[in-house]
Residue frames relative to the residue before (quaternion, step in Angstrom):
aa qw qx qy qz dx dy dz
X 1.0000 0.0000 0.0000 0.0000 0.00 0.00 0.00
X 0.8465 0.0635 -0.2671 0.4561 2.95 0.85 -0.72
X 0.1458 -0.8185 0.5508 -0.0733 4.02 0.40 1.00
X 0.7930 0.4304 -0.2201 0.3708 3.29 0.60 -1.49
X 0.7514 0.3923 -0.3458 0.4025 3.59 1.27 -0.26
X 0.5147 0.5746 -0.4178 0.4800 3.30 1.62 0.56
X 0.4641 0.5310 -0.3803 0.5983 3.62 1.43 -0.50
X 0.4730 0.6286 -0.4158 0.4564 4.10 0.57 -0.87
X 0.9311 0.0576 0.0219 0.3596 3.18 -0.24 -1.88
X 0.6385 0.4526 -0.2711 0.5604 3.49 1.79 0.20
X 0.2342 0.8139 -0.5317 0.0016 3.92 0.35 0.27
X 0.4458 0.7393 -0.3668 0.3466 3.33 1.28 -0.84
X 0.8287 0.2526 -0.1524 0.4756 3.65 0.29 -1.32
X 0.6751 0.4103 -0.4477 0.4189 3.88 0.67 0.62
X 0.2147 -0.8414 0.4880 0.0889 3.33 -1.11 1.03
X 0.4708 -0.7285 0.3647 0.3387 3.47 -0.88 0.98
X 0.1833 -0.8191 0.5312 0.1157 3.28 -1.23 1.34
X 0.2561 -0.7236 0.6390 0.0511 3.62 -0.91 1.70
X 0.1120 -0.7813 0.6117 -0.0545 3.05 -1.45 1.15
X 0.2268 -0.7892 0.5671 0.0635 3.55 -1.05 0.37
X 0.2075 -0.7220 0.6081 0.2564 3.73 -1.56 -0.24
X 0.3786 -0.6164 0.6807 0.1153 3.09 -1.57 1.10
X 0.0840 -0.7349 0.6642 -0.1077 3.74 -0.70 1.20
X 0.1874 -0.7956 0.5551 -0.1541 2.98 -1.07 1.40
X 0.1017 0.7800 -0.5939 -0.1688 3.73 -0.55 0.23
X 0.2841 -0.7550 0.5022 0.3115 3.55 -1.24 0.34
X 0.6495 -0.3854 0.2962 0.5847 3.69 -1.14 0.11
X 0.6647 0.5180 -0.4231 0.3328 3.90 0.51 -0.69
X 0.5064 -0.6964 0.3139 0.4001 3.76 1.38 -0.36
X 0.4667 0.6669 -0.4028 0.4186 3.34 1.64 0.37
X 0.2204 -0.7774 0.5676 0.1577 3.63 -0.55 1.09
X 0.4599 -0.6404 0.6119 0.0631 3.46 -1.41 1.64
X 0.2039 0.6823 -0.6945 -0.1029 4.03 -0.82 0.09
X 0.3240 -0.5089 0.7969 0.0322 3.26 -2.17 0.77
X 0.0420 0.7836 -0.5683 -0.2476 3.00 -1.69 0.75
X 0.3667 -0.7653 0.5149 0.1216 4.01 -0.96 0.75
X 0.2308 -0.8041 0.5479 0.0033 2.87 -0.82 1.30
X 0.5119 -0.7323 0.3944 0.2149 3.44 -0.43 0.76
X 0.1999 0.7282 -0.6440 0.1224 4.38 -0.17 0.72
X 0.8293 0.1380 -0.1568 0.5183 3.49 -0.68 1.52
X 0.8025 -0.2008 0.3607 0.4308 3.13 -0.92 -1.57
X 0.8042 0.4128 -0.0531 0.4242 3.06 1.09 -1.16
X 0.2135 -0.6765 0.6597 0.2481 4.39 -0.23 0.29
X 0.1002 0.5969 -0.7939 -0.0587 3.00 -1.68 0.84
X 0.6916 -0.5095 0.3541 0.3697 3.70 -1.77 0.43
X 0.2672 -0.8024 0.5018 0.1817 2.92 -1.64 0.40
X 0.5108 -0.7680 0.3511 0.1611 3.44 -0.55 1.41
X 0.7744 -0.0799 -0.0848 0.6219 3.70 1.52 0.11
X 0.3653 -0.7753 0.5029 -0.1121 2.52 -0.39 1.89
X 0.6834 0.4546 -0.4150 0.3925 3.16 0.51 -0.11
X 0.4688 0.5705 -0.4960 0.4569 3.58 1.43 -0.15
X 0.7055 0.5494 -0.3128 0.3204 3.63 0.49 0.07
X 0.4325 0.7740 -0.3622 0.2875 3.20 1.92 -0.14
X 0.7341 0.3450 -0.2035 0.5483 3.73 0.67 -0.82
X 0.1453 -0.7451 0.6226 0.1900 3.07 -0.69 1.14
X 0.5879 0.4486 -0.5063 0.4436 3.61 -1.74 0.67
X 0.5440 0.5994 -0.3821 0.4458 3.57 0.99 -0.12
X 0.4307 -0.7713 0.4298 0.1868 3.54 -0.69 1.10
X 0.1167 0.8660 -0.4467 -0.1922 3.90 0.16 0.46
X 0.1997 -0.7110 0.6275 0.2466 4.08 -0.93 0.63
X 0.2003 -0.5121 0.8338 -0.0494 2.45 -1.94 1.40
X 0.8409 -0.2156 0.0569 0.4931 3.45 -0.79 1.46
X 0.7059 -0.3237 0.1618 0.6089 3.71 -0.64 -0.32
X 0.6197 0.4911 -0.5293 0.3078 4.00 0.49 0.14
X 0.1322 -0.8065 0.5598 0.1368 3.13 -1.31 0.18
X 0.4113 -0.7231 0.5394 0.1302 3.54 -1.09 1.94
X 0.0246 -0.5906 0.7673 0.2488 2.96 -2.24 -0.23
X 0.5063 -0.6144 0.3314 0.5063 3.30 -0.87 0.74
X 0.3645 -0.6130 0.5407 0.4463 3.49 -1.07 -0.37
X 0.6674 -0.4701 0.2630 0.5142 3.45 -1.69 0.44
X 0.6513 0.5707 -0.3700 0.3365 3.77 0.58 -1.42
X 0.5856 0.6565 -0.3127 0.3583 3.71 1.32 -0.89
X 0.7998 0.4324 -0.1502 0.3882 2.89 1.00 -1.51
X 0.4541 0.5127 -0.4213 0.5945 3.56 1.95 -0.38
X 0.5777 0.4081 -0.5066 0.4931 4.33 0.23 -0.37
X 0.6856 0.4426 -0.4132 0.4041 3.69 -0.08 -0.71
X 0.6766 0.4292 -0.3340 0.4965 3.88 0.41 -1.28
X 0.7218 0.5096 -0.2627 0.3877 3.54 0.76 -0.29
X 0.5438 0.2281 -0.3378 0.7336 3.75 1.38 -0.21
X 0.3870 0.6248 -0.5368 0.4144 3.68 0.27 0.51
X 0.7233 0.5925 -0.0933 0.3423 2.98 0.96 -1.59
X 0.4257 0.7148 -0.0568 0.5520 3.16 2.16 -1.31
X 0.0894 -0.7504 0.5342 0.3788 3.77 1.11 -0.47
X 0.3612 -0.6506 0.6567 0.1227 4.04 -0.16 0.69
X 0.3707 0.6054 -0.7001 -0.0766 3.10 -1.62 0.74
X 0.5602 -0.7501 0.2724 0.2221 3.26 -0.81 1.32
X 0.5338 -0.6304 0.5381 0.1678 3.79 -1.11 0.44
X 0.4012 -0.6531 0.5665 0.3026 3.55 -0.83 -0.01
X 0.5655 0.3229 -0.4177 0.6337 3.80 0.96 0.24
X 0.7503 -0.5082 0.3516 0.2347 3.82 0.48 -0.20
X 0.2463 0.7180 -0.3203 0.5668 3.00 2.17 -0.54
X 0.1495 0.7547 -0.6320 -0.0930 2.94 -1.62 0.53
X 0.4533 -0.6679 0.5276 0.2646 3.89 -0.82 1.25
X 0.1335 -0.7486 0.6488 -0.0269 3.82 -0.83 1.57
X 0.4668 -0.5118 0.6302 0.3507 3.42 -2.06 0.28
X 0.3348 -0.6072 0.6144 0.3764 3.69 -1.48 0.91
X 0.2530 0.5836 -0.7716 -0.0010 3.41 -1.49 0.37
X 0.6106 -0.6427 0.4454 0.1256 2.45 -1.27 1.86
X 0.5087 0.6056 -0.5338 0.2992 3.95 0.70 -1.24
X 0.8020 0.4997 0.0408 0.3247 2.89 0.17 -2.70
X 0.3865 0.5591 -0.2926 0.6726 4.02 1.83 -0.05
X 0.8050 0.2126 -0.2909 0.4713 3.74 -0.19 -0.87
X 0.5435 0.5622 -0.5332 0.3228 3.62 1.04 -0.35
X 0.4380 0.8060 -0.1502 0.3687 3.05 1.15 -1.15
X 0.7710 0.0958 -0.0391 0.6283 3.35 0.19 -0.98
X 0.5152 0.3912 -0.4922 0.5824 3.78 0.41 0.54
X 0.6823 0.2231 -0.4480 0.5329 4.29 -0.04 0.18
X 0.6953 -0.5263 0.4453 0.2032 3.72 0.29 -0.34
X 0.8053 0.4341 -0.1750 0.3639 2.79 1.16 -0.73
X 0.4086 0.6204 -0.3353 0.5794 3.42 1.03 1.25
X 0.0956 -0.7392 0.6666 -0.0109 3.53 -0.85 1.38
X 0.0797 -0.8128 0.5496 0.1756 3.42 -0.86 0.83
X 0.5503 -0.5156 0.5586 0.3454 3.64 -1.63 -0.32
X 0.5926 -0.5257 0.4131 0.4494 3.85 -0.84 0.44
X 0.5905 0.6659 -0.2780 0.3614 3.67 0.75 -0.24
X 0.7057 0.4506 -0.0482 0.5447 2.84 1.18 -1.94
X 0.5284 0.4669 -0.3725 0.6033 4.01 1.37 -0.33
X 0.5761 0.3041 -0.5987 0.4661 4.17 0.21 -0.43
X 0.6384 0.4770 -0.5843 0.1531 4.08 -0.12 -0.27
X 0.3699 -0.7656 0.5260 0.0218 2.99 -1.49 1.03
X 0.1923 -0.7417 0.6422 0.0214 3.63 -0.35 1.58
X 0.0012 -0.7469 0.6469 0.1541 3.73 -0.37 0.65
X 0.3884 -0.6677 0.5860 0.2448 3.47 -1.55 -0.12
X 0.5346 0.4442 -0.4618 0.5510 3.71 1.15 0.35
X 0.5083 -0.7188 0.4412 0.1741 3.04 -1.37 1.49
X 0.2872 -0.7070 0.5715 0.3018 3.28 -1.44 -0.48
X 0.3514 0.7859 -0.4815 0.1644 3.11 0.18 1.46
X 0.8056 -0.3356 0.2127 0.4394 3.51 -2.16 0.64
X 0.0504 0.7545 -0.6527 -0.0456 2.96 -1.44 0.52
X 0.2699 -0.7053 0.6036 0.2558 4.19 -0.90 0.43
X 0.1327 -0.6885 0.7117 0.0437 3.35 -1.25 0.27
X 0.0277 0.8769 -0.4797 -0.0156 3.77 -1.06 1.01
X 0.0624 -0.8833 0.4549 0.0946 3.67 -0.28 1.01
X 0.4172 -0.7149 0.4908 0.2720 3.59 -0.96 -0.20
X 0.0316 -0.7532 0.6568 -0.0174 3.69 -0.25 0.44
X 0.1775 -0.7834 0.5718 0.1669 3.75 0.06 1.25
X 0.5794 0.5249 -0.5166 0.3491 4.05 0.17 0.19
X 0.7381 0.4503 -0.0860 0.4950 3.88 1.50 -1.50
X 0.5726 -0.5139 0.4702 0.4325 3.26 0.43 -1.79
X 0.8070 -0.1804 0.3801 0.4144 3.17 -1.19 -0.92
X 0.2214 -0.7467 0.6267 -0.0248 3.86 -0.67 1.35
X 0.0244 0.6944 -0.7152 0.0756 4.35 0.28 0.95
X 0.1368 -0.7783 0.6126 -0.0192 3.18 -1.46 1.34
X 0.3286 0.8904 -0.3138 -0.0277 2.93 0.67 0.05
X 0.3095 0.6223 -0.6392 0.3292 4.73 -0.92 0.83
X 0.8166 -0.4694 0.2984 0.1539 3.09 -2.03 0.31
X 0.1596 -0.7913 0.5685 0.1584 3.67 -0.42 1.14
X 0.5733 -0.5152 0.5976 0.2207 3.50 -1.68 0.87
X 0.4878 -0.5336 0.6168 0.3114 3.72 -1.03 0.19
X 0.8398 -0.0326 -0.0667 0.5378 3.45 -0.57 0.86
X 0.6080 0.5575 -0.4343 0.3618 3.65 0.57 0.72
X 0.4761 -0.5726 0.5698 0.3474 4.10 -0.54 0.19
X 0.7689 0.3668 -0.3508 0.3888 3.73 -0.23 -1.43
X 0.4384 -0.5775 0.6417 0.2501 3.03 -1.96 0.41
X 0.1611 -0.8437 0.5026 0.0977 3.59 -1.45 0.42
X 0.3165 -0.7489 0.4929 0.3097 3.43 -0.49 0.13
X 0.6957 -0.5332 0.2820 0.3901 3.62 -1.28 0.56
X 0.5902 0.4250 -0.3194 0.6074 3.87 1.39 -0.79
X 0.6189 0.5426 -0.4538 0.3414 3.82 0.49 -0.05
X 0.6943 0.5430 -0.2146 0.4209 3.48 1.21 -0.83
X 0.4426 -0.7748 0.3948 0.2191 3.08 -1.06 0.97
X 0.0415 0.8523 -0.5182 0.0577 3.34 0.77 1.09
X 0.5727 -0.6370 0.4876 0.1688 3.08 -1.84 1.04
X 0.7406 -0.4927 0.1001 0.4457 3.65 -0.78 0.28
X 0.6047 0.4966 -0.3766 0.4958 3.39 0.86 -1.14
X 0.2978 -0.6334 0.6326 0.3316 3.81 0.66 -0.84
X 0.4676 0.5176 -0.6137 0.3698 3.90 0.40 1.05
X 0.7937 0.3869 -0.1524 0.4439 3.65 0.92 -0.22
X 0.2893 -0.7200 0.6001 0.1947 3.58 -0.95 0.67
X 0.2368 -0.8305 0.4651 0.1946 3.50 -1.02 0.18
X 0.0406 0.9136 -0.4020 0.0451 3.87 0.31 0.42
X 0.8592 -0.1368 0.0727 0.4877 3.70 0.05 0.45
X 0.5300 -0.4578 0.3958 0.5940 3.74 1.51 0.99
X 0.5275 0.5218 -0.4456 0.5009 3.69 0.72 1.21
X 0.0281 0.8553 -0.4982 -0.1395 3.52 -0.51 0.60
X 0.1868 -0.8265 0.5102 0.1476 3.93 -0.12 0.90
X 0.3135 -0.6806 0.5984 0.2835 3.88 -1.06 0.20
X 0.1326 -0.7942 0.5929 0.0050 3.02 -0.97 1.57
X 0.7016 -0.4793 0.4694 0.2401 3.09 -1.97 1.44
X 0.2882 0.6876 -0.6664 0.0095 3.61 -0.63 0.72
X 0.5260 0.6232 -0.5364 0.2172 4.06 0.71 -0.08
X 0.2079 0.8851 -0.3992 0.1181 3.83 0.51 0.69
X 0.6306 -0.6616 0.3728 0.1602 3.40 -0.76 0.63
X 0.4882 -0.7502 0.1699 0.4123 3.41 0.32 0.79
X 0.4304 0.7339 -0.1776 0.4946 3.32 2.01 -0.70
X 0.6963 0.3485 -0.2822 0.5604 3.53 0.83 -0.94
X 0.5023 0.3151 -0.4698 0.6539 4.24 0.66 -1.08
X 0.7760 0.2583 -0.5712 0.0701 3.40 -1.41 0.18
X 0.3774 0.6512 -0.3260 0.5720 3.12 2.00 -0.28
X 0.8520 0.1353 -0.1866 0.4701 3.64 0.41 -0.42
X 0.2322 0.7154 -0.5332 0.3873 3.43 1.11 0.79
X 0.7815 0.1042 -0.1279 0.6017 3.68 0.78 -0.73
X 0.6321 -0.5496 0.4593 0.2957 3.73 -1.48 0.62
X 0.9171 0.0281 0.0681 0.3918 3.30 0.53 -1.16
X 0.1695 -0.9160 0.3636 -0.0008 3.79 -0.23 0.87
X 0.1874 -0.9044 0.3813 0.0390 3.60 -0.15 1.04
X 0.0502 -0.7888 0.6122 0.0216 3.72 0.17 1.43
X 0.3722 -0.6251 0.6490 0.2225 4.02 -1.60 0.79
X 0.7302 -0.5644 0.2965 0.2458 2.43 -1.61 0.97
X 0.7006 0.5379 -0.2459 0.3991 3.52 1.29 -0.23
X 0.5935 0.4751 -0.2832 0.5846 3.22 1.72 -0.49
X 0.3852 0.6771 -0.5715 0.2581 4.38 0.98 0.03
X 0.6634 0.4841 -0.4100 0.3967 4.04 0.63 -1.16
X 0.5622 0.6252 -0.3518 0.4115 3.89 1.21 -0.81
X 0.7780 0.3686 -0.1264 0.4928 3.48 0.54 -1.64
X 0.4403 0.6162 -0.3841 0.5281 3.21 1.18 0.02
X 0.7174 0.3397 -0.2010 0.5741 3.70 0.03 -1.33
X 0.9186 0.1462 -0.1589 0.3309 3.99 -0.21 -0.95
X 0.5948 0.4225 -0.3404 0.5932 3.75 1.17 -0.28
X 0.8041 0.3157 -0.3264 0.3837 3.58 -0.29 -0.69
X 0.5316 0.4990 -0.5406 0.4197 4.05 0.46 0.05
X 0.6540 0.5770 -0.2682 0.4093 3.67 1.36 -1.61
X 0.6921 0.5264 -0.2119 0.4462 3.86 1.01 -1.11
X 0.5545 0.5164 -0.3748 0.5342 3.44 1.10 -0.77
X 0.7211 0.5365 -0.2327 0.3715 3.48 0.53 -1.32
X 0.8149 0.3227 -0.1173 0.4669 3.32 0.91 -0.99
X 0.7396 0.2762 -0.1358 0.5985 3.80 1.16 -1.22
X 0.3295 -0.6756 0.5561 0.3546 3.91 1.16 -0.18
X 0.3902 -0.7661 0.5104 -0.0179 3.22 0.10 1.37
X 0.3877 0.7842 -0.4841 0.0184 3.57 -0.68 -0.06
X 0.6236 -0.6725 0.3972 0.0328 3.22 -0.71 1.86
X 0.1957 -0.7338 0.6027 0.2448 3.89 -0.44 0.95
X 0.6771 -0.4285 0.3335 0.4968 3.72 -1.33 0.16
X 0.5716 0.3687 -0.5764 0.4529 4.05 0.34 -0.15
X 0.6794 0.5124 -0.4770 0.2200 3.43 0.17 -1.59
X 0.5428 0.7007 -0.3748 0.2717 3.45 1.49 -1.47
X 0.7315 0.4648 -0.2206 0.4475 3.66 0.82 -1.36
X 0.4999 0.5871 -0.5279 0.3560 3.61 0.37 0.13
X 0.0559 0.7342 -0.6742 0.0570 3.56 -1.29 0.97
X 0.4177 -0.6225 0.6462 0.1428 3.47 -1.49 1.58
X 0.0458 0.7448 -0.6350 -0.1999 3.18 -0.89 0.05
X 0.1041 -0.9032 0.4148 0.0378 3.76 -0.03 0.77
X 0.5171 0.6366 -0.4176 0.3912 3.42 1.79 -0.71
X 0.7010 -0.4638 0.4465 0.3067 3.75 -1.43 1.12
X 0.1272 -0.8379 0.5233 0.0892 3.78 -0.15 0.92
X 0.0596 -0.8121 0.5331 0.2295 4.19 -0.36 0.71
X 0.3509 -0.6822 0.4903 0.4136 3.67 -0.76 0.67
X 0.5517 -0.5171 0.6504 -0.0720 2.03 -2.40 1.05
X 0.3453 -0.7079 0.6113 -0.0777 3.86 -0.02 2.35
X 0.3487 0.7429 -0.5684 0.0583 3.34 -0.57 0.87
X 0.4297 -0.7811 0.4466 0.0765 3.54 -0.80 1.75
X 0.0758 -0.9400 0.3259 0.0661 3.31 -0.02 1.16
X 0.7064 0.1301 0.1765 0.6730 3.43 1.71 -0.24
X 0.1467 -0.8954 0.4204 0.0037 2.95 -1.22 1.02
X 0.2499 0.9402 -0.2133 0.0898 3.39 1.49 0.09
X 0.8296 0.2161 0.0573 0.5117 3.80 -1.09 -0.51
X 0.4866 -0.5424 0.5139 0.4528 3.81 1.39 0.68
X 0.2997 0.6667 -0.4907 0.4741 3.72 0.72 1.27
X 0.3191 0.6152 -0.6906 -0.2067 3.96 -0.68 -0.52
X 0.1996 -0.8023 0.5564 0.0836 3.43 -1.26 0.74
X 0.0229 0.7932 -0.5877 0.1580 3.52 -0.63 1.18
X 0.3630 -0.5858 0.7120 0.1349 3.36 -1.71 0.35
X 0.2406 -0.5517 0.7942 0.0840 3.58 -2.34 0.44
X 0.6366 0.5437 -0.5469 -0.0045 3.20 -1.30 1.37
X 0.5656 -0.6956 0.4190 0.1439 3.07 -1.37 0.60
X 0.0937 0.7927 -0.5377 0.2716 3.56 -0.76 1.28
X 0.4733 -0.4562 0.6781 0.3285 2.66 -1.82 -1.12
X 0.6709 -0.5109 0.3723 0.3876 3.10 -1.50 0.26
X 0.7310 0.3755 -0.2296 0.5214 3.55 1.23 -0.63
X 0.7940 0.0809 -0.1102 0.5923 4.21 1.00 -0.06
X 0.3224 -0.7879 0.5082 -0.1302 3.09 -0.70 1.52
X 0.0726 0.7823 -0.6187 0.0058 4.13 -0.73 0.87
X 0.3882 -0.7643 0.4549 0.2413 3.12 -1.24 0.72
X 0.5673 -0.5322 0.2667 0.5690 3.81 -0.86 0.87
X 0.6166 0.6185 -0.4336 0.2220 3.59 0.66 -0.82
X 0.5775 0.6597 -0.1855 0.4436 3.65 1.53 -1.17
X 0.5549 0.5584 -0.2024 0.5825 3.52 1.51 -1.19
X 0.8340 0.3195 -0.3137 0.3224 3.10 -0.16 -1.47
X 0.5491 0.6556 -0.2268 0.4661 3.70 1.61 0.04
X 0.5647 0.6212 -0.4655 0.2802 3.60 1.32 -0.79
X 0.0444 -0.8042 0.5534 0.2123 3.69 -0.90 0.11
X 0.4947 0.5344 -0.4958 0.4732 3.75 1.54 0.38
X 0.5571 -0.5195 0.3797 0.5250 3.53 -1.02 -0.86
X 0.7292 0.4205 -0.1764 0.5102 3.46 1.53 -0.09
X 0.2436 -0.8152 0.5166 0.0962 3.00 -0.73 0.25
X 0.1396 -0.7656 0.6253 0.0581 4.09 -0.23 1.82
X 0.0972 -0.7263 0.6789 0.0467 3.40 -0.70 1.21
X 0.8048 -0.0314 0.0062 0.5926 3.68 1.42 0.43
X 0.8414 -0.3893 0.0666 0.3689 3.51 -1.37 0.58
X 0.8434 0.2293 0.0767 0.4799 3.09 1.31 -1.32
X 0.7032 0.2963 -0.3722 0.5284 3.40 1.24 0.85
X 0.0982 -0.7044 0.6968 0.0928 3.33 -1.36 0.64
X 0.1831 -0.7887 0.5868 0.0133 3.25 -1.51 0.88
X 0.0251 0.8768 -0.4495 0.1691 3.08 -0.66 1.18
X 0.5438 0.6749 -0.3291 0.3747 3.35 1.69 0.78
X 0.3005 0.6882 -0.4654 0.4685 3.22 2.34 0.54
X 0.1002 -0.8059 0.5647 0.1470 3.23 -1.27 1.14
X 0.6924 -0.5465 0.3046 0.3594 3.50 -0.67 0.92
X 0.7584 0.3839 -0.1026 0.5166 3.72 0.80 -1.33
X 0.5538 0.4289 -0.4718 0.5355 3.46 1.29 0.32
X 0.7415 0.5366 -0.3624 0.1756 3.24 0.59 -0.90
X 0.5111 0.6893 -0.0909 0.5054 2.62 2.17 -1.48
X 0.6132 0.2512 -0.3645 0.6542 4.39 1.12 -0.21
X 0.6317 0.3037 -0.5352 0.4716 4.19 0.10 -0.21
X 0.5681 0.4299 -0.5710 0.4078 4.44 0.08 0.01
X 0.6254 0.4907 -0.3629 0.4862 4.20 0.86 -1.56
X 0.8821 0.2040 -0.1996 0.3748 4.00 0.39 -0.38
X 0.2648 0.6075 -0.5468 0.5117 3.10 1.14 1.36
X 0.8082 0.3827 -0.2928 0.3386 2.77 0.39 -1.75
X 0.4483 0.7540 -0.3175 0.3601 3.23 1.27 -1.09
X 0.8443 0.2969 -0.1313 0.4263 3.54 1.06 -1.39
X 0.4766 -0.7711 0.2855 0.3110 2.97 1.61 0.79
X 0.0778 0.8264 -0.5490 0.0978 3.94 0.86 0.68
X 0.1961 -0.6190 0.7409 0.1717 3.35 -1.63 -0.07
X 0.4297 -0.7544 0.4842 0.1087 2.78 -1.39 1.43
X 0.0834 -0.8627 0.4945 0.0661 3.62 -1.00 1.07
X 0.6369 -0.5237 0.3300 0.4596 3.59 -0.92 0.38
X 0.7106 0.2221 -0.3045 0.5941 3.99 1.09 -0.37
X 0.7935 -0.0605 0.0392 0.6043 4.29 0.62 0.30
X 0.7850 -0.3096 0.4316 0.3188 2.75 -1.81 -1.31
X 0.0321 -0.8245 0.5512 0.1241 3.72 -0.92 0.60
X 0.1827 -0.8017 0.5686 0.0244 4.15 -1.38 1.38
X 0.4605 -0.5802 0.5669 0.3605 3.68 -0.94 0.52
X 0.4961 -0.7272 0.3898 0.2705 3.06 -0.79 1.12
X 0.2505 0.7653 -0.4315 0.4066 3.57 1.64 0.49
X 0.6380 0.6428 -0.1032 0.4112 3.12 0.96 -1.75
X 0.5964 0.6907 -0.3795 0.1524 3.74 0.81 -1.02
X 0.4926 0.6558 -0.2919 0.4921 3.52 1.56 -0.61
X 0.9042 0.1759 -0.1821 0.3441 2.90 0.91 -0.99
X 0.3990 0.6771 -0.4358 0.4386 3.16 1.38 0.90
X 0.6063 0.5372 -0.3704 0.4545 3.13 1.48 -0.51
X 0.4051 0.7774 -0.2146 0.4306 3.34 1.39 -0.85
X 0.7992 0.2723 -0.0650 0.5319 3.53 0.48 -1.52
X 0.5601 0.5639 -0.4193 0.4386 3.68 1.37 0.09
X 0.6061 0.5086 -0.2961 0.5350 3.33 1.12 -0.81
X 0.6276 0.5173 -0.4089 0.4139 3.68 0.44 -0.69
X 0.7313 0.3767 -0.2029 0.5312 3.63 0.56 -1.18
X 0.3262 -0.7115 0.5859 0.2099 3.91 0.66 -0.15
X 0.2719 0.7801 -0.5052 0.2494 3.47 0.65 1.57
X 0.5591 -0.4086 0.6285 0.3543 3.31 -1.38 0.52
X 0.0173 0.8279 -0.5599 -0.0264 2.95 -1.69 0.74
X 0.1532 -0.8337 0.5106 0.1438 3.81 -0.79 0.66
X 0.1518 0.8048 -0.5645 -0.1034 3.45 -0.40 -0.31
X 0.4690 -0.7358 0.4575 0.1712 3.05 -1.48 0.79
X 0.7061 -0.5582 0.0837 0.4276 3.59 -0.43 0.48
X 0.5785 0.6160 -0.2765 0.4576 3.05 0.99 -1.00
X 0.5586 0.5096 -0.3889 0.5263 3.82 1.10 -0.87
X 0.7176 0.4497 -0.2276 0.4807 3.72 0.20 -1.44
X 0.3928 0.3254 -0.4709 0.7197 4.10 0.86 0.55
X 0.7143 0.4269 -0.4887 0.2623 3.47 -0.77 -0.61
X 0.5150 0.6397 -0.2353 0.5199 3.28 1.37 -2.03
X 0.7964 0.3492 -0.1955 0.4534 4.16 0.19 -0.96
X 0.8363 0.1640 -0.1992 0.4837 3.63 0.98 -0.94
X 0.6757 -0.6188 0.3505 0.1938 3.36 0.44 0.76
X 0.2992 0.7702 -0.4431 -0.3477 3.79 -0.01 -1.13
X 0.5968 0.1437 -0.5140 0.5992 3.68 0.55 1.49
């Protein structure tokens, strides 16, 4: 009880006692520890460890008397950590974790067996990862569990050989630290292996799942997924006058881009919010109420319908120009129109 006030007024005659662990593995993979206490020069085992559990306890060794030392008493809280269970020679059978193993051999204070050196503590993690393909008949292929360091396949969390605490992955007498602080958002993403998005729902998962997955699972697009393009910007049509002939003007209505082009007829037909004029684009900057005033002033302009657009009496030209302004269209015209525009024909 009282010890500490004899340490107080007696430090001189107590010496500091440094210990270590002997770690063993057997052929069966079950790892053996010993612990050694240090008298002189030389460590020899101790035979009851547990007398070593409280630290501040004085321990005699013949007429000397030890205290552990601090570093001792951190080696002991550490095979502590190991869940110990003792041996009848004194030995005691531990849990590997890898964490509390590399601490270990980073203070020194840990002898190993040739066995126990092949383990491998790596420093590359195991963590989530997504994976996205395209199948242009279905949609969108989301892959998403846990990639090995140098491996291709994808795993789930029950697939991995994980060690007890579950901070570690095991793989070929490798042990990797795996990523488990995750957001509940990301485990439900990886609650299942594989995910199927239609072809109608890609411009959605596009805008709200894939900014969030990159961010969180590092996303990473296969070369189809790579080629897919939304277009979402508000598209105005695009009046092009193709011909003038037989008191005829012919012309077309469509809306695009400079590189992909629909006709009003294709629009006025979409019934998703997008429109896949092909594997890898969706459009989705047709607006309903434009499309719906350029059908009320066609008809209005009484047109005839042709296999390449729309055909007017060249009476009409005044008011075609008329109905371009209304709809805020691009325009082309072909030459023969632009004479008309200069010579009148009354």
């Amino acid at each position: 009880m009282f010890q500490w006030l004899h340490r107080l007024f007696h430090p001189g005659d107590i010496k500091q006692l440094d210990i270590r662990i002997e770690l063993d593995q057997d052929e069966e993979g079950c790892l053996i520890a010993r612990l050694q206490e240090r008298k002189g020069q030389r460590y020899q085992a101790v035979s009851d460890p547990s007398a070593l559990w409280e630290y501040g306890e004085i321990q005699r060794i013949g007429s000397d008397r030890y205290l552990i030392s601090p570093k001792g008493f951190e080696t002991i809280l550490a095979l502590r950590h190991l869940a110990p269970r003792p041996r009848p020679d004194g030995s005691m059978d531990v849990e590997l974790q890898p964490q509390v193993l590399q601490h270990l051999r980073k203070t020194g204070s840990l002898v190993e067996n040739e066995r126990c050196k092949g383990i491998i503590i790596s420093d590359e993690s195991v963590r989530p990862v997504c994976e996205i393909d395209l199948e242009s008949k279905t949609g969108l292929v989301v892959r998403t569990g846990y990639r090995l360091p140098g491996e291709e396949d994808l795993f789930s969390l029950e697939d991995l050989a994980l060690t007890q605490d579950g901070h570690f992955v095991e793989s070929g007498g490798t042990y990797f630290p795996l990523q488990r602080d995750l957001p509940g958002r990301v485990q439900e993403w990886l609650s299942e292996k594989e995910y199927r998005i239609p072809l109608d729902q890609v411009p959605e998962f596009f805008k709200e799942q894939l900014p969030f997955l990159t961010k969180t699972l590092n996303a990473k697009l296969s070369n189809r997924a790579g080629k897919i393009v939304i277009i979402e910007d508000p598209l105005r049509p695009h009046l092009r006058i193709t011909g003038v002939e037989n008191e005829w003007i012919d012309f077309d209505l469509v809306y695009g881009t400079s590189n992909l082009k629909i006709s009003h007829d294709t629009a006025s037909q979409m019934k998703s919010s997008h429109l896949h004029p092909d594997d890898y684009t969706w459009i989705g900057g047709i607006q309903r109420e434009v499309i719906q005033r350029v059908d009320e002033l066609l008809s209005e302009l009484n047109v005839t319908a042709t296999p390449h657009g729309y055909s007017l009496p060249v009476l009409k030209y005044k008011e075609l120009e008329a109905f371009s302004q209304q709809i805020d269209a691009y325009k082309d015209v072909c030459p023969a129109y632009e004479e008309l525009l200069e010579r009148p024909p009354f």
